[in-house]
N, C-alpha and C positions, 0 to 999 in steps of 0.2 A: 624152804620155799617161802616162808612170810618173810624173811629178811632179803629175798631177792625182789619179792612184788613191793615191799615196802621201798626198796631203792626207787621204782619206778613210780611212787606217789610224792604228792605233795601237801602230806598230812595235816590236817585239822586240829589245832590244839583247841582244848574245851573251850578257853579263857577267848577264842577269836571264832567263836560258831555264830555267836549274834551276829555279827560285822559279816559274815559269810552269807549267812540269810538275810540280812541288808541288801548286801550284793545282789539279790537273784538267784542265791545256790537252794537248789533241791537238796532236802535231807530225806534219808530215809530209812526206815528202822527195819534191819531185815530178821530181826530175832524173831525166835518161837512164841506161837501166842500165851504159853506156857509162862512164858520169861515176862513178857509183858501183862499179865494178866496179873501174874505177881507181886511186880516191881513197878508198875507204871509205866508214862511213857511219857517223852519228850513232843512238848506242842507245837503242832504246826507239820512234824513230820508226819510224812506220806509212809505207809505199812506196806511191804512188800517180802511178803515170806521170802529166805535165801531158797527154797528149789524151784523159787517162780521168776528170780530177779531177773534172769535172761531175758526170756519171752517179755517178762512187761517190762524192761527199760529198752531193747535192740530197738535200731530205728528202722529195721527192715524187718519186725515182729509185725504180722496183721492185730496184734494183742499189744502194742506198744501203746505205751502211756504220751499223749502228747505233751504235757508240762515236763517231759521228760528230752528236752532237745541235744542234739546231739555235743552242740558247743554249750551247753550248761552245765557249768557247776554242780555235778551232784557228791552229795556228803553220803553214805554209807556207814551207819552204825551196828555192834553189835553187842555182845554185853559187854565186854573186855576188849575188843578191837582186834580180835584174828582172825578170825571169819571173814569179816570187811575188809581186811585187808588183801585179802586173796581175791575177794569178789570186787572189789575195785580193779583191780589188775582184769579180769574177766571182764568188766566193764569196757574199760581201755582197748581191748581187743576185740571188743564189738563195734570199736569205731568211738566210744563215749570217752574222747579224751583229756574228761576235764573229770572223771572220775576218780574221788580219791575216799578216804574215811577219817573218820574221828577217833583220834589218839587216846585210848583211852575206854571208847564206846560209852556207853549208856551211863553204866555204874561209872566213871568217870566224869561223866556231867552232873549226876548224883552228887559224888562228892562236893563238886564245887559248888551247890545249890545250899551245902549243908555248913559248907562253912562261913 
């Protein structure tokens, strides 16, 4: 299943998130508060638990996020990036198809902050 939704993205490598959120792209961290509470978290991104992402990104949600537009750019992270990757595809099928995720997720921007 992740390597068929991941066909259907156009992945975020870490090294080009900046340039993406230059762009206009919404990120957004859909890990447990658990994971982030832990680990930290990436600035700037918008927290959207994964059992809530539907309702608050769909643009026909009465609970929809409006910096969440339909033609936007949104970046989805998770710790490792399998999660995101599935819920990008879910995105995409809500009509948000500029939905994709970061290669990587979190602990991957991690790393590169480290090195």
């Amino acid at each position: 299943m992740v390597e068929e939704a991941r066909g259907r993205l156009r992945r975020v490598e870490v090294e080009d998130l900046d340039a993406e959120v230059a762009a206009g792209a919404l990120v957004v961290d859909i890990r447990p508060y658990v994971n982030r509470n832990e680990e930290g978290s990436l600035p700037g991104a918008v927290v959207i638990d994964r059992n809530v992402l539907e309702w608050r990104l769909d643009p026909t949600s009465g609970h929809h996020l409006p910096e969440a537009a339909e033609d936007r750019r949104i970046i989805l992270f998770c710790n490792d990036g399998w999660a995101s990757s599935l819920a990008a595809v879910t995105l995409q099928d809500l009509g948000l198809v500029n939905a994709t995720d970061l290669v990587g997720g979190y602990r991957a921007w991690v790393q590169t902050r480290r090195s």
